[in-house]
Biotite code that builds the C-alpha atoms (Angstrom):
import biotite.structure as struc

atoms = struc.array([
    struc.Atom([0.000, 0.000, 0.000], chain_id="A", res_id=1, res_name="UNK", atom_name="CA", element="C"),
    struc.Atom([1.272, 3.350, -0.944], chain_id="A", res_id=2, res_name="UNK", atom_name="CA", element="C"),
    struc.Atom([0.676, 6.545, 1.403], chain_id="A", res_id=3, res_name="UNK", atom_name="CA", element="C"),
    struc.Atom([-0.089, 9.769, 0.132], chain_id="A", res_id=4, res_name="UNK", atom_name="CA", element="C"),
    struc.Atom([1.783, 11.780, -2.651], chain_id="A", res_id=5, res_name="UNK", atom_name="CA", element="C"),
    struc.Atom([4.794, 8.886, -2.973], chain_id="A", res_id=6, res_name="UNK", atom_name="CA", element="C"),
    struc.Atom([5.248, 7.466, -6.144], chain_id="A", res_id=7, res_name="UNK", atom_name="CA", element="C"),
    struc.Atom([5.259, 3.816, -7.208], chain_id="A", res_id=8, res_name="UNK", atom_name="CA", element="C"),
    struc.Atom([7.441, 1.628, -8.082], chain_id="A", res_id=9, res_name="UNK", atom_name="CA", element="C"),
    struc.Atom([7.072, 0.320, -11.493], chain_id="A", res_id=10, res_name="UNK", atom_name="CA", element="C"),
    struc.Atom([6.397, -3.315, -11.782], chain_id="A", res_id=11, res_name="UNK", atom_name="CA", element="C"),
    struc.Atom([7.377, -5.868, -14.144], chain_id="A", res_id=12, res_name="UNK", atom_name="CA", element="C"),
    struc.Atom([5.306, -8.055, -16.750], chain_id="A", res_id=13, res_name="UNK", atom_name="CA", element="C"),
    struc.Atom([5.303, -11.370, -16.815], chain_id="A", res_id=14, res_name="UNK", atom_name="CA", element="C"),
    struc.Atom([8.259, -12.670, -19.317], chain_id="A", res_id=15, res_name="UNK", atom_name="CA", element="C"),
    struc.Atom([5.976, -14.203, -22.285], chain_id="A", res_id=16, res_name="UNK", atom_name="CA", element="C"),
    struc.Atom([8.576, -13.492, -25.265], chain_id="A", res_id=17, res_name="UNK", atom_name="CA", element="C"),
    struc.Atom([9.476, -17.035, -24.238], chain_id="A", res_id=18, res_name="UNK", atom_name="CA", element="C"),
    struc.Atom([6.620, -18.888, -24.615], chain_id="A", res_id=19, res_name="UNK", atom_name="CA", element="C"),
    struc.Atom([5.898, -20.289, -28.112], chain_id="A", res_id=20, res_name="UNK", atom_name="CA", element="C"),
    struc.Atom([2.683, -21.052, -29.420], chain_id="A", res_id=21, res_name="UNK", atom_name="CA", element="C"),
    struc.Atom([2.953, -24.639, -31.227], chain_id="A", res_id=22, res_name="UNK", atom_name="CA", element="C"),
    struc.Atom([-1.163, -24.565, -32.689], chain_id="A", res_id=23, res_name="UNK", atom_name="CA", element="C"),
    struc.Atom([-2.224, -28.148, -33.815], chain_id="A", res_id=24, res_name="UNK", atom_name="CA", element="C"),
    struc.Atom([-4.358, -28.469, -37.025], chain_id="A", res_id=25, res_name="UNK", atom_name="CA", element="C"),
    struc.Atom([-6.914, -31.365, -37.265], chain_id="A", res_id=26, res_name="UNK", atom_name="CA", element="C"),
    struc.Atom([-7.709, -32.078, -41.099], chain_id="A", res_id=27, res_name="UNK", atom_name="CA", element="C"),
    struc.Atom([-11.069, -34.545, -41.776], chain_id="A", res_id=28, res_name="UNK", atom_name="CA", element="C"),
    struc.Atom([-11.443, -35.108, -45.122], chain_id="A", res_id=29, res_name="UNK", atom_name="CA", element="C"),
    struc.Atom([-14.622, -37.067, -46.770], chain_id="A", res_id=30, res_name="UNK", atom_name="CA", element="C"),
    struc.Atom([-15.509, -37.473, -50.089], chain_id="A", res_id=31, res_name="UNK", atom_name="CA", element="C"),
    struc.Atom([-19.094, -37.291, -51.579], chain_id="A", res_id=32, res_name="UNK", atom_name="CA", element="C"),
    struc.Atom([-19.670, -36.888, -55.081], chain_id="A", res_id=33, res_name="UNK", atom_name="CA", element="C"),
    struc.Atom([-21.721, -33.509, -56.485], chain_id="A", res_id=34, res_name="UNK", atom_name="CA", element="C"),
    struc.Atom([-24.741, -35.287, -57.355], chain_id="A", res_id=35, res_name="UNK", atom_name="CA", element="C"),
    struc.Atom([-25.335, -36.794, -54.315], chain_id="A", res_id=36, res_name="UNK", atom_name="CA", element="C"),
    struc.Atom([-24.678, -33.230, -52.530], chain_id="A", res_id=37, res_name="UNK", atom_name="CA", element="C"),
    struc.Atom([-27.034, -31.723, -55.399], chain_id="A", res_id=38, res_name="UNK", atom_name="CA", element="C"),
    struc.Atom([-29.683, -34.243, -55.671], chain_id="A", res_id=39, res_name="UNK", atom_name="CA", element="C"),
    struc.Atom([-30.401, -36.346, -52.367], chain_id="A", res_id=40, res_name="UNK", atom_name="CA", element="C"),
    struc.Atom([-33.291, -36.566, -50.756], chain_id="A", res_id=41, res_name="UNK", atom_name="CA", element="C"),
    struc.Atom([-31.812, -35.679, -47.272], chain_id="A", res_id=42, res_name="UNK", atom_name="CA", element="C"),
    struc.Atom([-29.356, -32.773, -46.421], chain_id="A", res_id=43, res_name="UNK", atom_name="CA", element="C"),
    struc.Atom([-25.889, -34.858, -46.778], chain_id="A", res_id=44, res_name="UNK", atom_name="CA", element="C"),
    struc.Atom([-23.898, -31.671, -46.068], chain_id="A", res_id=45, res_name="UNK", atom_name="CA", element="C"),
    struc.Atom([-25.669, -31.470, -42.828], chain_id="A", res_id=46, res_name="UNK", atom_name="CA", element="C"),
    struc.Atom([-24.853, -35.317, -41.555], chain_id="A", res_id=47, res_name="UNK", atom_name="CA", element="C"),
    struc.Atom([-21.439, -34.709, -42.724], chain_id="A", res_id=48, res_name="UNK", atom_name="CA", element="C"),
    struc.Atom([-21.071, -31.277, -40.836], chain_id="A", res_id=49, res_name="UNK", atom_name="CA", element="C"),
    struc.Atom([-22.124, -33.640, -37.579], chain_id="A", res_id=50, res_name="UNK", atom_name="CA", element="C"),
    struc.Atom([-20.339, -36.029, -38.018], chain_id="A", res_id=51, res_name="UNK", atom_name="CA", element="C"),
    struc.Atom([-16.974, -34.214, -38.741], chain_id="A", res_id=52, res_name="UNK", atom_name="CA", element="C"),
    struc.Atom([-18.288, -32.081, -35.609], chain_id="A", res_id=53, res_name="UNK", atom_name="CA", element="C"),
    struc.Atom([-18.545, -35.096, -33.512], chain_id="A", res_id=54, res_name="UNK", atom_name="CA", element="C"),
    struc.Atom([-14.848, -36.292, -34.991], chain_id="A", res_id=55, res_name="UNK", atom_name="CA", element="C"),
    struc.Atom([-13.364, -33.225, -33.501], chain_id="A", res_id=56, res_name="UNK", atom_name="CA", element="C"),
    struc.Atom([-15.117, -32.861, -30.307], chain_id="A", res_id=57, res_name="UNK", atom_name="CA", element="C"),
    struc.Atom([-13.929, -36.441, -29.694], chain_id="A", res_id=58, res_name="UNK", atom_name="CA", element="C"),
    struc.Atom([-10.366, -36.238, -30.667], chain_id="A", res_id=59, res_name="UNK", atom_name="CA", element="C"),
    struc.Atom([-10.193, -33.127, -28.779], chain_id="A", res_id=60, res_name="UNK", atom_name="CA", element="C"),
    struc.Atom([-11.984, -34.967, -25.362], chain_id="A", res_id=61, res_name="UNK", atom_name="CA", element="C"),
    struc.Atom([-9.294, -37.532, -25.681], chain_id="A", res_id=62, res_name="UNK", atom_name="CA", element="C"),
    struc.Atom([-6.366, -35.014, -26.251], chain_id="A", res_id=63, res_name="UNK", atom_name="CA", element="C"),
    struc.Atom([-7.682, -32.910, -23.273], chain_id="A", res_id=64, res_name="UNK", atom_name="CA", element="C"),
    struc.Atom([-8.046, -36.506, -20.879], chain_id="A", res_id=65, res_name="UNK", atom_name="CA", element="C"),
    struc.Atom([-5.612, -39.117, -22.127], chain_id="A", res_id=66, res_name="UNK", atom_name="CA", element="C"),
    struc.Atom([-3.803, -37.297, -24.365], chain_id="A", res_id=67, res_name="UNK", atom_name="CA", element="C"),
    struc.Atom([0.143, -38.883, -24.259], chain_id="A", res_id=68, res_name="UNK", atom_name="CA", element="C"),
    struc.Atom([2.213, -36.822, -26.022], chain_id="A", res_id=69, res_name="UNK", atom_name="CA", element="C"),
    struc.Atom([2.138, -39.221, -28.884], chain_id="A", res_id=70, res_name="UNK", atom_name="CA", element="C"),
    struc.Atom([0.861, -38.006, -32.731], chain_id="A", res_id=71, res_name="UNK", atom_name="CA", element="C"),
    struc.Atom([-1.898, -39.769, -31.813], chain_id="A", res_id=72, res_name="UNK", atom_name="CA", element="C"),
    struc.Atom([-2.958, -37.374, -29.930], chain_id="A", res_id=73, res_name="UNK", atom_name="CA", element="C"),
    struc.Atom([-0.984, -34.554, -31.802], chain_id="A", res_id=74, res_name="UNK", atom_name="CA", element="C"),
    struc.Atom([1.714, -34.419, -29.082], chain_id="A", res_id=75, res_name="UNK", atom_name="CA", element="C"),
    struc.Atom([-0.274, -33.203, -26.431], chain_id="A", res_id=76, res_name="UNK", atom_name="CA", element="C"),
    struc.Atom([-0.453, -34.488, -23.118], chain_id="A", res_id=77, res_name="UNK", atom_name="CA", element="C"),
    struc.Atom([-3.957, -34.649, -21.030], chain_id="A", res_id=78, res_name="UNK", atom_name="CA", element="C"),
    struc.Atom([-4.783, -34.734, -17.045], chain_id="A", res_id=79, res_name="UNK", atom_name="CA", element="C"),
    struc.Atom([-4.042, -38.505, -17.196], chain_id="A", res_id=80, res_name="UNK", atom_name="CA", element="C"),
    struc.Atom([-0.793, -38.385, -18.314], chain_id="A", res_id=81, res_name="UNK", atom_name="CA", element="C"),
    struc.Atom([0.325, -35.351, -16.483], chain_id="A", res_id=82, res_name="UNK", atom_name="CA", element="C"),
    struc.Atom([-0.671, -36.606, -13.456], chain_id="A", res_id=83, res_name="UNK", atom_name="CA", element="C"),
    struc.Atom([1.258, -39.927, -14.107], chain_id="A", res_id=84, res_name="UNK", atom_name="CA", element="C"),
    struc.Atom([4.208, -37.543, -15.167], chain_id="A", res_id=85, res_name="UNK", atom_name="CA", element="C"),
    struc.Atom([3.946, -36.315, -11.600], chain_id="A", res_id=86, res_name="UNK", atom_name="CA", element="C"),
    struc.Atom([5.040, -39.570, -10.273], chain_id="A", res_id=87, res_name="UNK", atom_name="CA", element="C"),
    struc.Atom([2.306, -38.842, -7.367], chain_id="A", res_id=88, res_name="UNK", atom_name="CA", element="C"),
    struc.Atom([1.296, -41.730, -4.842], chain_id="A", res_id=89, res_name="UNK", atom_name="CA", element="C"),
    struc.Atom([-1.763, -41.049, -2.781], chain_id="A", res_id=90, res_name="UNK", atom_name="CA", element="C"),
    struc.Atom([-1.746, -37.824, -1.183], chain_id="A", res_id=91, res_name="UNK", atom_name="CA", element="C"),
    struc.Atom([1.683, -37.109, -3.188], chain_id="A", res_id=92, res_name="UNK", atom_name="CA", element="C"),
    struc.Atom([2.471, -33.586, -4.268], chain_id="A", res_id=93, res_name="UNK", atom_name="CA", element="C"),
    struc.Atom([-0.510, -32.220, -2.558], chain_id="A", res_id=94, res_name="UNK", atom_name="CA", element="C"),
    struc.Atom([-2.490, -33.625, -4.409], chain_id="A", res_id=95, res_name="UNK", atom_name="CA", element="C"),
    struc.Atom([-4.885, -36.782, -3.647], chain_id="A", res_id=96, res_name="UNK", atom_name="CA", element="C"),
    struc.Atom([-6.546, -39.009, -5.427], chain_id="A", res_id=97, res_name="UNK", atom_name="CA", element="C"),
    struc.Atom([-8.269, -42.609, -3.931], chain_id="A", res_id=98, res_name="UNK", atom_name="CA", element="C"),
    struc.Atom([-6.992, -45.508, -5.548], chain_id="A", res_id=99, res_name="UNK", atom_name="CA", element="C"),
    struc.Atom([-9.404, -48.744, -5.667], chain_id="A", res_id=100, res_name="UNK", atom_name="CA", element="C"),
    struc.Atom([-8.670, -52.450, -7.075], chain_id="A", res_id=101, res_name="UNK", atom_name="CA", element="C"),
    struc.Atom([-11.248, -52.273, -9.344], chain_id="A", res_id=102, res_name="UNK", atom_name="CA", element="C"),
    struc.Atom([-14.791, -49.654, -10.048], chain_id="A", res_id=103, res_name="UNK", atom_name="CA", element="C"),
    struc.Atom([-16.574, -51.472, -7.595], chain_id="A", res_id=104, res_name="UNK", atom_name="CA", element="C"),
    struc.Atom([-13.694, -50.554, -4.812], chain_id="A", res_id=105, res_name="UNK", atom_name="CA", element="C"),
    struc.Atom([-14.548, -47.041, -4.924], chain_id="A", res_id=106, res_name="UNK", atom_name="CA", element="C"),
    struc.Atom([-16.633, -45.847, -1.897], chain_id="A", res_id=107, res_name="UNK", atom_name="CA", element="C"),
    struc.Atom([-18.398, -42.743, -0.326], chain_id="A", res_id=108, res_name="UNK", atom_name="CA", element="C"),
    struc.Atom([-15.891, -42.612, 1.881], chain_id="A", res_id=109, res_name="UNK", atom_name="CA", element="C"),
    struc.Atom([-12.800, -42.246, -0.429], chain_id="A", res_id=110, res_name="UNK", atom_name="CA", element="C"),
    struc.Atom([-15.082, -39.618, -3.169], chain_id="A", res_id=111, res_name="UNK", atom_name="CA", element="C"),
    struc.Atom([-15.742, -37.838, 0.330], chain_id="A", res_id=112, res_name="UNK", atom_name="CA", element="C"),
    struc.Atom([-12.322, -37.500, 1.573], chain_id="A", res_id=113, res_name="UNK", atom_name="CA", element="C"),
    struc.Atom([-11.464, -36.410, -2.389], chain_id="A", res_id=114, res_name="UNK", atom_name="CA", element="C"),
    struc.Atom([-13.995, -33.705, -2.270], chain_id="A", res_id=115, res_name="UNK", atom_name="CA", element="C"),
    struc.Atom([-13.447, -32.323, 1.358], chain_id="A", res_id=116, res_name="UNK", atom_name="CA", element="C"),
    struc.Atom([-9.891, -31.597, -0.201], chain_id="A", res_id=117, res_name="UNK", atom_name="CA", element="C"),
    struc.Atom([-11.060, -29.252, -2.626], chain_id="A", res_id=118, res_name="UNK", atom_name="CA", element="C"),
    struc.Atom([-9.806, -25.636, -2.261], chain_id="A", res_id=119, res_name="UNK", atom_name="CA", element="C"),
    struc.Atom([-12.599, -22.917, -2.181], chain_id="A", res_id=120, res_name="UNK", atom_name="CA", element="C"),
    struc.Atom([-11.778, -21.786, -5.020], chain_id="A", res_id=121, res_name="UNK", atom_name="CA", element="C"),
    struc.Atom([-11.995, -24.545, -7.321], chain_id="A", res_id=122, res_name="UNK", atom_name="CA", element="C"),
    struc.Atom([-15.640, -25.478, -6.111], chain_id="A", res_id=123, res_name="UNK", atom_name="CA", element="C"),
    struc.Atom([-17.523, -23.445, -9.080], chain_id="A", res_id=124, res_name="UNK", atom_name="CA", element="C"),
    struc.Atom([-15.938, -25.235, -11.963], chain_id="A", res_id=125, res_name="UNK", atom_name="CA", element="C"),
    struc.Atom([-15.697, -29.199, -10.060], chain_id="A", res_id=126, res_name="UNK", atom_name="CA", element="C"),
    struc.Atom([-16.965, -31.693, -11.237], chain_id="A", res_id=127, res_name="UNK", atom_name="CA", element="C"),
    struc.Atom([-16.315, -35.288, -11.973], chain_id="A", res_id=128, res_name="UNK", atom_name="CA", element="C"),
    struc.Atom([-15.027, -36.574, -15.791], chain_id="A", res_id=129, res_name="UNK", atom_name="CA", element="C"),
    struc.Atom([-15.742, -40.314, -16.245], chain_id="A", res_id=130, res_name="UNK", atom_name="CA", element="C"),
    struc.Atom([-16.706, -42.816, -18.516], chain_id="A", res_id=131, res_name="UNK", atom_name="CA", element="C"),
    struc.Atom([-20.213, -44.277, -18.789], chain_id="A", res_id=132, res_name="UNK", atom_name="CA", element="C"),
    struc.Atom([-18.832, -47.682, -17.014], chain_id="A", res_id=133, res_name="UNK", atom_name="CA", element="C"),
    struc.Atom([-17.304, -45.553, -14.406], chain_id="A", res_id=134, res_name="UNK", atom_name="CA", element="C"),
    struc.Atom([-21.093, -43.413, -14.086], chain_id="A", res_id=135, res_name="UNK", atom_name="CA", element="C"),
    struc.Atom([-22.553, -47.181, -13.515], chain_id="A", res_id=136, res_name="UNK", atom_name="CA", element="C"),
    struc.Atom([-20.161, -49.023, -11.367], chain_id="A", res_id=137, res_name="UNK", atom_name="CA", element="C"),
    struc.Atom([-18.885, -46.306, -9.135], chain_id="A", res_id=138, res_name="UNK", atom_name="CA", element="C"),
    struc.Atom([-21.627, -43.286, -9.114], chain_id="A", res_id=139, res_name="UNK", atom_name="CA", element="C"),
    struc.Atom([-24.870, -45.296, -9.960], chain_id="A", res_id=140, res_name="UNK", atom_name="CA", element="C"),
    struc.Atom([-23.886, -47.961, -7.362], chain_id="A", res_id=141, res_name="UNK", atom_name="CA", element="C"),
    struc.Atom([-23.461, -45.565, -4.278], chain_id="A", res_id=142, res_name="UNK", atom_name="CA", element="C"),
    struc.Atom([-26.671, -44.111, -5.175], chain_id="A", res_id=143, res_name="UNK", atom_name="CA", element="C"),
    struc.Atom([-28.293, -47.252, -4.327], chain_id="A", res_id=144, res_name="UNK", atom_name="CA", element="C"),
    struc.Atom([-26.577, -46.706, -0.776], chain_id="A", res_id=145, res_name="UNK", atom_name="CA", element="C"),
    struc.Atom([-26.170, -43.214, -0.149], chain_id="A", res_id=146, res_name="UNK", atom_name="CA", element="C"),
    struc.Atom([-28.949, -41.245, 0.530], chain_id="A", res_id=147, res_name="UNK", atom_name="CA", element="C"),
    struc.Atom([-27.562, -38.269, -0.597], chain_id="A", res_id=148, res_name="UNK", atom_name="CA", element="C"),
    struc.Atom([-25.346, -39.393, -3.305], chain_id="A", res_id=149, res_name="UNK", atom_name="CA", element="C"),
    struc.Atom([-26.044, -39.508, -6.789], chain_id="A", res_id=150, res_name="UNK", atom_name="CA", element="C"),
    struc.Atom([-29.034, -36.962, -7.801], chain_id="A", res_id=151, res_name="UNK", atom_name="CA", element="C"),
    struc.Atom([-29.987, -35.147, -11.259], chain_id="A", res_id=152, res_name="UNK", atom_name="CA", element="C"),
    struc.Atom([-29.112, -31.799, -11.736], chain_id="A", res_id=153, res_name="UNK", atom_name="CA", element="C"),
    struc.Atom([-31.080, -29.400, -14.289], chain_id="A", res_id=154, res_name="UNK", atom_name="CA", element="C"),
    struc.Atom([-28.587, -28.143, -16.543], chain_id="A", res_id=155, res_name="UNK", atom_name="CA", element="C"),
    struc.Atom([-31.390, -26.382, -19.138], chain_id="A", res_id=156, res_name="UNK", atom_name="CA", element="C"),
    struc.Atom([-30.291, -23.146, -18.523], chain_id="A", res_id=157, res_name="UNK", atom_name="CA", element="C"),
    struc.Atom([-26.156, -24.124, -20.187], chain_id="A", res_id=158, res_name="UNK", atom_name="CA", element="C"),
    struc.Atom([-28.490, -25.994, -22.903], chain_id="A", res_id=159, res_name="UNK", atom_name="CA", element="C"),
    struc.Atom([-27.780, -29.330, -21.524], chain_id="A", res_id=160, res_name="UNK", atom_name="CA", element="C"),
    struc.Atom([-29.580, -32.251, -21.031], chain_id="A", res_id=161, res_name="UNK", atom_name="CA", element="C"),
    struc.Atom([-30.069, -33.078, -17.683], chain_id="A", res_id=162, res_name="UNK", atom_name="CA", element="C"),
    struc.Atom([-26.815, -34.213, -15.666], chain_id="A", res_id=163, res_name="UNK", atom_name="CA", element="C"),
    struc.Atom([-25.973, -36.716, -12.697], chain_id="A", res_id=164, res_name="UNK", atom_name="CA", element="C"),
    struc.Atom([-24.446, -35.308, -10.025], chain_id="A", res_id=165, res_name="UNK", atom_name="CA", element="C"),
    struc.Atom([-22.017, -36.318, -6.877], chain_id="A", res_id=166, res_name="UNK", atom_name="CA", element="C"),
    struc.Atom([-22.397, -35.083, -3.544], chain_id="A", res_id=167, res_name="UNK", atom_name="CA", element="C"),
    struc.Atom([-23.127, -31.603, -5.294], chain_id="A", res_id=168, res_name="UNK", atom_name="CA", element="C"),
    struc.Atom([-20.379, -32.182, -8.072], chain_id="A", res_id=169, res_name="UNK", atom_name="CA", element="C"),
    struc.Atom([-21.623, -32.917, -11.700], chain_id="A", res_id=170, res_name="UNK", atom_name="CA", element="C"),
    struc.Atom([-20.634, -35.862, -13.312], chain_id="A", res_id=171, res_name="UNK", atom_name="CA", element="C"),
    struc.Atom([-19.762, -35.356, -16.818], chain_id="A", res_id=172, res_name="UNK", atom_name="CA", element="C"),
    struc.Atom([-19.929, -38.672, -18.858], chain_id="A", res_id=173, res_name="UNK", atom_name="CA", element="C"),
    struc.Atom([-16.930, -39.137, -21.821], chain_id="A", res_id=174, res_name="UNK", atom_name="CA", element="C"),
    struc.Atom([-15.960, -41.797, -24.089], chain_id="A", res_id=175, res_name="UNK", atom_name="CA", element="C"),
    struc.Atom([-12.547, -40.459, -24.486], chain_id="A", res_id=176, res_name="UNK", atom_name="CA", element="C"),
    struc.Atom([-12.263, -41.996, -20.252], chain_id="A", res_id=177, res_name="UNK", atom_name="CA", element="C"),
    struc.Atom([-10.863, -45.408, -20.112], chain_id="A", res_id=178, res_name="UNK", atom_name="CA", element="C"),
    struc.Atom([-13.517, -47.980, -18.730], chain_id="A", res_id=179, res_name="UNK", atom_name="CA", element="C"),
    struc.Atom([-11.281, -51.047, -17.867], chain_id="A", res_id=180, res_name="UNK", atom_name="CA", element="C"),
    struc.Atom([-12.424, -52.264, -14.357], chain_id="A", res_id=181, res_name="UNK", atom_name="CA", element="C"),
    struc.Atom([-8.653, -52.742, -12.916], chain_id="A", res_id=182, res_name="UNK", atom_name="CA", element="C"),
    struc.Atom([-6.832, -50.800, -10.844], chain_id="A", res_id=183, res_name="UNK", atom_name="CA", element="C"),
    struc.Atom([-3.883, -50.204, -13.465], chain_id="A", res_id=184, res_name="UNK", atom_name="CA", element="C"),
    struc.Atom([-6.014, -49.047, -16.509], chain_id="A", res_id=185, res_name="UNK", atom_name="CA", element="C"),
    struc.Atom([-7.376, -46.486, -14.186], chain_id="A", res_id=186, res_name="UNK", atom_name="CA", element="C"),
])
């Protein structure tokens, strides 16, 4: 804090002439010939804008969560394998994360303990990532047994379709998540 009629010391910006943007282009191509475009019945530009739409969004889930660096992914790396670059064992780094043999190990327990570790400021933008095995074996289960567990959330107003939810944390369902039932794959 500065007091009256004193002058300020001038501050530094962060030093982002070395950072280097390295922008990935994904290419899709499909062929159609110009009479079907011209002359079908249905709108095939349409179906192909979806499904090259749904190509992207899924390569892109699977970069953002699995992603390993490899051109498979176009060299990036997602939250799985930066975490695993971390090296972490449970409650490693700071960070925690509940390890089971299998789904079906999971408990309310261990997603409790996850959760009560979550800084205030993170709590607006939680939420759970798994696949649609994980939603049934881990989530779906407990909500037999918890009372409070596993509820629907109305998401209309984001233009969603209505969501699970965790203990107050939505549960957002992706194919790009692995759904092997073993400890390792997970």
């Amino acid at each position: 804090y500065q007091t009256d009629n004193t002058a300020t010391t001038t501050s530094t910006a962060a030093p982002y002439s070395s950072l280097n943007l390295q922008a990935k282009t994904g290419i899709i191509l499909q062929q159609v010939s110009r009479n079907l475009m011209n002359d079908s019945g249905i709108d095939v530009a349409q179906d192909f804008a979806e499904d090259i739409t749904r190509a992207f969004a899924k390569a892109e889930d699977k970069a953002l969560l699995v992603g390993d660096g490899t051109t498979t992914y176009g060299g990036m790396k997602g939250f799985t394998q930066r975490f695993a670059d971390l090296g972490l064992s449970a409650n490693g780094g700071g960070l925690l994360y509940q390890a089971a043999s299998s789904m079906s190990g999971y408990t309310d327990a261990k997603l409790s303990s996850l959760i009560s570790l979550l800084p205030d400021y993170a709590w607006d933008n939680a939420c759970f990532v798994c696949s649609p095995a994980a939603l049934a074996l881990i989530f779906n289960r407990l909500s037999a047994t918890t009372p409070t567990g596993t509820s629907l959330a109305d998401f209309s107003t984001l233009n969603f379709k209505t969501r699970s939810n965790y203990r107050g944390l939505p549960i957002m369902v992706s194919n790009a998540m692995n759904s092997t039932d073993a400890a390792a794959a997970n």
